[in-house]
C-alpha beads as a LAMMPS data file, in Angstrom:
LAMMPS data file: protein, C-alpha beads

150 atoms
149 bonds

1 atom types
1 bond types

-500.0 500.0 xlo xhi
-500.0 500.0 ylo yhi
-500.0 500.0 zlo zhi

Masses

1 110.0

Atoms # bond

1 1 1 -289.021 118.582 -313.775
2 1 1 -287.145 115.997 -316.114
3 1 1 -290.918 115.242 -317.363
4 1 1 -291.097 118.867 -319.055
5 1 1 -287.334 118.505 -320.232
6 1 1 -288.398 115.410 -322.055
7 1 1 -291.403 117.064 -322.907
8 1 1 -289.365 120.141 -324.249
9 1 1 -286.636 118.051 -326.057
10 1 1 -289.514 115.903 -327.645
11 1 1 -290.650 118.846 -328.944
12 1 1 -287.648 120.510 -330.268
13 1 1 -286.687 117.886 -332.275
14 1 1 -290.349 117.759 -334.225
15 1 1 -289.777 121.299 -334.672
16 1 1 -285.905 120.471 -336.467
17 1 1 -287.725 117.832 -338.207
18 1 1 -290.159 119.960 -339.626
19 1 1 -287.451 122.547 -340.186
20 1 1 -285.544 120.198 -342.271
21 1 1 -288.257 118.738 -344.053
22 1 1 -289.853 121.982 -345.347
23 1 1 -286.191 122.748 -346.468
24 1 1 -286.289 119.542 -348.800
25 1 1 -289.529 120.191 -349.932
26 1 1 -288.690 123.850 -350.733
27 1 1 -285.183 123.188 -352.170
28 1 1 -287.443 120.241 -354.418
29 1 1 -285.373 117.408 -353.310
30 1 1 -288.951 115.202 -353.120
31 1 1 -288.827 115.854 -356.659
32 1 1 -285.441 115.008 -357.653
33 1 1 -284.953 112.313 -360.865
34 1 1 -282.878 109.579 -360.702
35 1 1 -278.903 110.972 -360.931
36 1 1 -276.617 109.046 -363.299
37 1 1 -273.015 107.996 -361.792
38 1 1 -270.568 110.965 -361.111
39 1 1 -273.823 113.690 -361.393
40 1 1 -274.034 116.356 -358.695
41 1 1 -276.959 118.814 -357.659
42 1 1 -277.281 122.601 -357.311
43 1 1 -280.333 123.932 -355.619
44 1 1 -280.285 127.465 -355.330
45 1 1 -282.630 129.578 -353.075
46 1 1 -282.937 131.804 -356.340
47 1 1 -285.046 129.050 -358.007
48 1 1 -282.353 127.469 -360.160
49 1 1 -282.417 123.416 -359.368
50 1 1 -279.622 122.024 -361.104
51 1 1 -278.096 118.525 -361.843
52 1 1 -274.499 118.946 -363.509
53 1 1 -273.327 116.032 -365.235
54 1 1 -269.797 116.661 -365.846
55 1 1 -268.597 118.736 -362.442
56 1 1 -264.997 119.343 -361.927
57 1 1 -264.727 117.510 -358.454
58 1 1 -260.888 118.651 -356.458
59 1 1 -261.386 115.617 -354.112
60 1 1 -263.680 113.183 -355.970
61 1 1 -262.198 109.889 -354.288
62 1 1 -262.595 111.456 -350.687
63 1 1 -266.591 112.394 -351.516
64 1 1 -268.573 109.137 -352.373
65 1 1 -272.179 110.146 -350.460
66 1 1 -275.543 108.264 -351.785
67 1 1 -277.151 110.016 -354.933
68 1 1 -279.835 111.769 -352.593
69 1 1 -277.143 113.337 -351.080
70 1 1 -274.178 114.442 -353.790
71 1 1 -274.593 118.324 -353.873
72 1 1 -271.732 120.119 -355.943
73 1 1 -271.376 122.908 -352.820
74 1 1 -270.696 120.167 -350.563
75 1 1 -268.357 118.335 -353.125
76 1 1 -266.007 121.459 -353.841
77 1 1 -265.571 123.168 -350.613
78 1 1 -263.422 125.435 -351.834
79 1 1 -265.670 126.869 -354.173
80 1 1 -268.726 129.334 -354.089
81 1 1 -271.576 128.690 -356.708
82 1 1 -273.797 130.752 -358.305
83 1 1 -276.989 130.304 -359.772
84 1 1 -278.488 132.334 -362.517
85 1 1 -281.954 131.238 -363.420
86 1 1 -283.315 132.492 -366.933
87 1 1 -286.821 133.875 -367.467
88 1 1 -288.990 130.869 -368.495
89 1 1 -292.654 129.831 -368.346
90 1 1 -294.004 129.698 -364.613
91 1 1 -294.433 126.182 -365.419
92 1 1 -290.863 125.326 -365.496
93 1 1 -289.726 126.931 -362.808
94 1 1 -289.508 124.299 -360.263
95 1 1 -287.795 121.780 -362.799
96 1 1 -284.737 120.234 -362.600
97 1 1 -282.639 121.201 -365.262
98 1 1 -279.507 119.056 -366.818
99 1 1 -276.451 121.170 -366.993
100 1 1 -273.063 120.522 -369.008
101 1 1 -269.846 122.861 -369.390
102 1 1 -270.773 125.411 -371.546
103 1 1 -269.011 124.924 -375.321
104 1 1 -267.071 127.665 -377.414
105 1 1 -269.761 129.132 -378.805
106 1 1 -271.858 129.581 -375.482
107 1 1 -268.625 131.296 -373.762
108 1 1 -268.371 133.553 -376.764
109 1 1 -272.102 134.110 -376.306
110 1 1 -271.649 135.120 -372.673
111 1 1 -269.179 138.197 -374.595
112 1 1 -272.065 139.929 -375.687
113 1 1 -274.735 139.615 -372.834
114 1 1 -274.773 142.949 -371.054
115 1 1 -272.505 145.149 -369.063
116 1 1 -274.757 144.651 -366.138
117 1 1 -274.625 141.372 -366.217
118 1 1 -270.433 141.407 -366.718
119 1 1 -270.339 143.358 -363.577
120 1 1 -272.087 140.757 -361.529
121 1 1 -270.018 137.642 -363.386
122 1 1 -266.446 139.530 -363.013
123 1 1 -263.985 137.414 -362.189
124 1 1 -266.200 134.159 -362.021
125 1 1 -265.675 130.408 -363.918
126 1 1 -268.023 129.725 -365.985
127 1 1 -268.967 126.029 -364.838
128 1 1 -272.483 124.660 -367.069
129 1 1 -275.204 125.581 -368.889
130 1 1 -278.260 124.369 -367.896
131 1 1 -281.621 122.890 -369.328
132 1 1 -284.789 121.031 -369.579
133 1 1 -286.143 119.191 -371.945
134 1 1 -289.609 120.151 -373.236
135 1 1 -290.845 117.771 -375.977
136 1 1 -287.833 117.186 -377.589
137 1 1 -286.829 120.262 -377.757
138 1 1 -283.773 122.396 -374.877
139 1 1 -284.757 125.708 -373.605
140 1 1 -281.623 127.082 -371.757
141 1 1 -282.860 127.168 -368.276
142 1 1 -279.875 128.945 -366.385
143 1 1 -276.078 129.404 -365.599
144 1 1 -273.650 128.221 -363.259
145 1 1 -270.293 130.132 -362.221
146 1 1 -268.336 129.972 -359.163
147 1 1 -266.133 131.921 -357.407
148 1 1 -263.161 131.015 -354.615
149 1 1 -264.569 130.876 -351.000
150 1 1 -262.076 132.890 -349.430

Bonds

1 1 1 2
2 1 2 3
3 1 3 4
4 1 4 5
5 1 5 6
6 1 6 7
7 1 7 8
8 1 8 9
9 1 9 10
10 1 10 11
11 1 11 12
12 1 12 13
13 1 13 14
14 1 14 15
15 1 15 16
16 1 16 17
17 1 17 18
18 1 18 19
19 1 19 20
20 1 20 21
21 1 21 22
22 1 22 23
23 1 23 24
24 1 24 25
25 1 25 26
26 1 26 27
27 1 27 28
28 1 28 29
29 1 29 30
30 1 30 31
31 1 31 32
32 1 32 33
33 1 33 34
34 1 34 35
35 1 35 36
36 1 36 37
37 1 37 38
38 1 38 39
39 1 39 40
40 1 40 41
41 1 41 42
42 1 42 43
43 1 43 44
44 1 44 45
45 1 45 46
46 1 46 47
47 1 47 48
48 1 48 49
49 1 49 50
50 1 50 51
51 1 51 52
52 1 52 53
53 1 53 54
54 1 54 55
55 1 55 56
56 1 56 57
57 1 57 58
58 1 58 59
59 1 59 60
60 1 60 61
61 1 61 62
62 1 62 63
63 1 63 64
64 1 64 65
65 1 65 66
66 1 66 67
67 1 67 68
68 1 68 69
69 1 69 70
70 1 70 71
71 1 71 72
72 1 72 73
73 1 73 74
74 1 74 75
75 1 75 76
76 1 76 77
77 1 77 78
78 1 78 79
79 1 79 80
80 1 80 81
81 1 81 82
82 1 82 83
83 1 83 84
84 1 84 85
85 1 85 86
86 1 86 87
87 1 87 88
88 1 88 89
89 1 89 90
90 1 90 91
91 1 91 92
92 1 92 93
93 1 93 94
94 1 94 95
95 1 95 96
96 1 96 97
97 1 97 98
98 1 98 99
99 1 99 100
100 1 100 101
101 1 101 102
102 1 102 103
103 1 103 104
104 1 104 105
105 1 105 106
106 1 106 107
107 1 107 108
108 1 108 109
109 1 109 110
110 1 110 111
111 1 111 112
112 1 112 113
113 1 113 114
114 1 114 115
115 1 115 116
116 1 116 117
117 1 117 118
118 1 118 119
119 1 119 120
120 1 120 121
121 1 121 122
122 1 122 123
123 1 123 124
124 1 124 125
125 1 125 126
126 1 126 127
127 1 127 128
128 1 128 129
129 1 129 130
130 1 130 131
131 1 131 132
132 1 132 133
133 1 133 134
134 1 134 135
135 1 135 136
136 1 136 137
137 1 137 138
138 1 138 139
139 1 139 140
140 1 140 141
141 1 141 142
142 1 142 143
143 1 143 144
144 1 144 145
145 1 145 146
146 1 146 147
147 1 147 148
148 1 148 149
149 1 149 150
């Protein structure tokens, strides 16, 4: 009997490993660049990968992970982020796009996207911008707002 509990257990934990792994892989973790100091990451199931350079952080002294690990949801448990990817080439999908707090003229941008869109935004921060970098020239690759976790 304690043969097919080990047996069982053995497998079990393969199967979490896999789990987890496949996770990674799908979130693109394998494929993350090297984060500068005070950087955080945003992978959204949505497709929007994310590295925010300037994140307001509540607790910053209390959260000092390894780069691999800094994820802004993780950072700022007390709030809710949301990802909105931007139609771009299938080819840059799966890129991991720089994001900064948005300037003046992107917030009064955000004024005149549709009411749709307002609805779905309504009463949400605007945290970043985001982008990538295609030969020397920034296509806006998404936006970043969060909400209280209530």
């Amino acid at each position: 009997m304690k043969k097919w509990v080990f047996r069982v257990t053995i497998i079990l934990i393969v199967v979490y490993a896999a789990s987890l792994t496949y996770t990674f892989y799908r979130k693109g973790y394998f494929s993350l660049p090297d984060l500068p100091d005070g950087a955080y990451t945003l992978s959204s199931d949505n497709g929007l990968r994310a590295i925010i350079l300037d994140a307001d952080i509540s607790n910053e002294a209390d959260y000092t992970p390894p780069k691999f690990f800094r994820n802004l949801a993780t950072a700022n448990r007390d709030r809710r982020y949301l990802g909105f990817p931007l139609e771009v080439e299938p080819w840059f999908e799966e890129a991991w796009s720089w994001c900064k707090k948005p300037t003046a003229l992107e917030r009064d941008e955000l004024e005149r996207t549709p009411e749709e869109f307002k609805r779905q935004i309504a009463n949400a921060r605007f945290e970043a911008v985001c982008r990538i970098d295609v030969d020397g020239k920034e296509i806006v690759r998404g936006l970043i707002f969060s909400v209280p976790r209530l």
